[in-house]
N, C-alpha and C positions, 0 to 999 in steps of 0.2 A: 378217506373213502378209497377203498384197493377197487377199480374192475375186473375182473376176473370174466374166462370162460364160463359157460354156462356147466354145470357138473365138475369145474374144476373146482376141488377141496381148498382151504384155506390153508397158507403153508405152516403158518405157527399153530398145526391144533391143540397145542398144550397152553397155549395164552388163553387169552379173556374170550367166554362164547362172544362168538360172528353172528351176526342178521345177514342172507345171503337175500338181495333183494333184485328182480327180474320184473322187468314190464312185458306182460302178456298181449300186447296192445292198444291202443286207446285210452283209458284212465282204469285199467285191469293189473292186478298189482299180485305178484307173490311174494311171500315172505318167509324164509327157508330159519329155521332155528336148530341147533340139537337136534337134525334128520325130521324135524315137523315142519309140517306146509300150513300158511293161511292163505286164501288165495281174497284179495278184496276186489269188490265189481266185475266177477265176468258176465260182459254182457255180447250182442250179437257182432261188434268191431274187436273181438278178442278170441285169443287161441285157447281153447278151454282143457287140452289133455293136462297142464298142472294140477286143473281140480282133483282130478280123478287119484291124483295124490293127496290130496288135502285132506287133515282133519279137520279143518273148518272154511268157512266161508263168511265174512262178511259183507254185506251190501248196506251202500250210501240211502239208493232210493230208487220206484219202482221203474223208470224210463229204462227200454229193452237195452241201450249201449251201454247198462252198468249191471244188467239181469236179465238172465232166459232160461226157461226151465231147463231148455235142453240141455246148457252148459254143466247140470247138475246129473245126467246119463252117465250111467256108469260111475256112477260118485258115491261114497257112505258120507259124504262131509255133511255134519251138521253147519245148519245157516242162521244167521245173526241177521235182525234188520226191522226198520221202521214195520208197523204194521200190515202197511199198504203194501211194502216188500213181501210180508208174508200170507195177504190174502191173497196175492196174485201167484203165488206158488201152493195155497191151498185146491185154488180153483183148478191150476193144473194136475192135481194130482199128486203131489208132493206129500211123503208121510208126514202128518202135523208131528212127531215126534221127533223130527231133524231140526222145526223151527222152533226159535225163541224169538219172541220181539224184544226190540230193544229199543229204549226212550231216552233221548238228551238227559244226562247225567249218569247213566247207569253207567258202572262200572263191572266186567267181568274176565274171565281169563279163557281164552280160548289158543287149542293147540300151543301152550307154552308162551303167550305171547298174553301180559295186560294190555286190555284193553280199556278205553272208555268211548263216550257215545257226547258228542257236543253240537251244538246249534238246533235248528226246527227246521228249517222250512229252504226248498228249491230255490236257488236264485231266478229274480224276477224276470218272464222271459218277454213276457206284456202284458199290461192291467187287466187284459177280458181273462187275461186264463187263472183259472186257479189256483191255488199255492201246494205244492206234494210236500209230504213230508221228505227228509233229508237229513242224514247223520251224517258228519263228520268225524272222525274217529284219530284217537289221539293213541298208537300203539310205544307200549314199554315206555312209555313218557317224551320218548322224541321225535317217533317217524308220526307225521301229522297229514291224511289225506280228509281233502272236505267235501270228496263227494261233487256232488252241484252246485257248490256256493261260495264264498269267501270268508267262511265264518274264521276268526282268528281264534288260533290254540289259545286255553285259557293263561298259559304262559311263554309268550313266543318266545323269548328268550333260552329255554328251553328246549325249541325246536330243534333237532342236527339234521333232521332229510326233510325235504317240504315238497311234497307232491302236488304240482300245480300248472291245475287248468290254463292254456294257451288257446283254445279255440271252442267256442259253442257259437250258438243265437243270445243266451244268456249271458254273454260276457264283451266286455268290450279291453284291448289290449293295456288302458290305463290302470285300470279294474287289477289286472294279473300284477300289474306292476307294484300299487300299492300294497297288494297280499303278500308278494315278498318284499317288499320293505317291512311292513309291520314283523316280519320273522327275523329276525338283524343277522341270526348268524349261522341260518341252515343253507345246507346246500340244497341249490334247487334240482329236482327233479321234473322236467315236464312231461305232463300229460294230456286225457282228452284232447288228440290232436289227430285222430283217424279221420277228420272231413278236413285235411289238409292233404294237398298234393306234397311232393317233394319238396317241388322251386316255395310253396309256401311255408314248410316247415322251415327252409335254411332264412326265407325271409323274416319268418316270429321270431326265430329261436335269435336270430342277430340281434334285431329289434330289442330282443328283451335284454340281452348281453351288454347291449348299450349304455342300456337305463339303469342297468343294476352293475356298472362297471366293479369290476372288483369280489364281488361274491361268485362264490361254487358255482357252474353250472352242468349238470351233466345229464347226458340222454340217454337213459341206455336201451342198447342195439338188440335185437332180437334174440342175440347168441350171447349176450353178454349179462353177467348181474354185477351189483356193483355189493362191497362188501361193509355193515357198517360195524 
C-alpha cells in the first residue's frame, strides 16, 4: 500500500492498474481507477466535491452520515443502494433514472469497478428501533466496506483493504476488533469516526493498534490517498 498526495499520479504508470483510494470523511470512501471515480456513503460528515466527479455512487444505507440528496448537486453520477436508499432520494427529487436498487447478493460493475452487495440489515443500535436495510459491498474482490455493520466478506482471506467502523452508538470497540480479526490479512482502514474529537481518534486508533499488534493500519489524511 503506496500513500501518495492527493492528485499525485502513480509513478509506474505502465505497471499493473492502481486503485487510488481517499477518505472524504467519516465512513465516505472514493475510489479512483483508470481516470474513474466511485464515490461510496456521501453523507452530511463528508466532503462531497469528489462526487461531482464520480460516475457512480454507492450507498450502504439510508442514515443521513452515509446519504443526502444534496451531496448528489451537481453530480450525473448514477447511484446504487438498498431501496430504502432509493426511496429516500426518490422523495427528494432525484431522477429515478440515476437509481438502481441493489439487494444482498447482486452483483454488478459500476464505473469500472466490480462490485457485489452482501449482508441485510443495520447493526443493532437497540431492540425498540427497527432494523434498516444495509449493504455492505465487496469491491474488485478485495476492498471490502460494510456500511453499518460487521457483516464478514464472504471470503475474508481475500480481503487486502478493510474499511472499518471505529465509532457509532451501534458499535462497541470489542466489536471493531473482532471484524478485523475475522479479515487475517487486510490492511486496516478506519472509518466512521467524524463523532470523535482528535484526543479521541489518537485514543481508538491506539487502542485498536494494540489489539491487532502486528497487522497494517493506516488512516488516511485529508490530502492523502493511499494506492492499492
Amino acid at each position: 500500500m503506496i500513500p501518495t498526495a492527493y492528485g499525485e499520479k502513480n509513478a509506474d504508470s505502465e505497471g499493473p492498474i492502481v486503485t487510488e483510494i481517499s477518505k472524504l470523511g467519516h465512513s465516505s470512501i472514493a475510489l479512483e481507477k483508470d481516470g474513474r471515480v466511485l464515490v461510496i456513503d456521501p453523507g452530511n460528515l463528508s466532503e462531497h466535491a469528489r462526487v461531482r466527479e464520480a460516475e457512480a455512487v454507492i450507498v450502504s444505507h439510508k442514515h443521513p452520515d452515509h446519504i443526502v440528496p444534496e451531496a448528489l448537486e451537481g453530480s450525473d453520477a448514477m447511484v446504487w443502494g438498498p431501496q430504502e436508499v432509493i426511496d429516500v432520494l426518490l422523495d427528494a427529487g432525484i431522477d429515478k433514472a440515476r437509481l438502481t436498487v441493489v439487494s444482498p447478493g447482486d452483483a454488478f460493475e459500476v464505473a469500472g469497478f466490480a462490485v457485489t452487495a452482501f449482508g441485510d440489515q443495520h447493526a443493532l443500535v437497540h431492540p425498540t428501533m427497527p432494523p434498516l436495510q444495509n449493504n455492505a459491498y465487496l469491491v474488485d474482490e478485495v476492498l471490502f466496506h460494510p456500511g453499518d455493520s460487521f457483516t464478514t466478506a464472504p471470503d475474508p482471506a481475500s480481503v487486502t483493504t478493510l474499511f472499518t467502523p471505529i465509532a457509532a452508538p451501534w458499535l462497541k470497540l470489542a466489536e471493531t476488533i473482532d471484524f478485523v480479526k475475522a479479515h487475517p490479512t487486510a490492511v486496516v482502514v478506519p472509518i466512521h469516526d467524524a463523532i470523535l474529537s482528535e484526543s479521541g481518534i489518537a485514543i481508538t486508533d491506539g487502542a485498536l493498534q494494540r489489539f491487532i499488534a502486528g497487522r497494517p493500519y493506516h488512516r488516511i489524511g485529508g490530502s492523502e490517498t493511499m494506492s492499492v
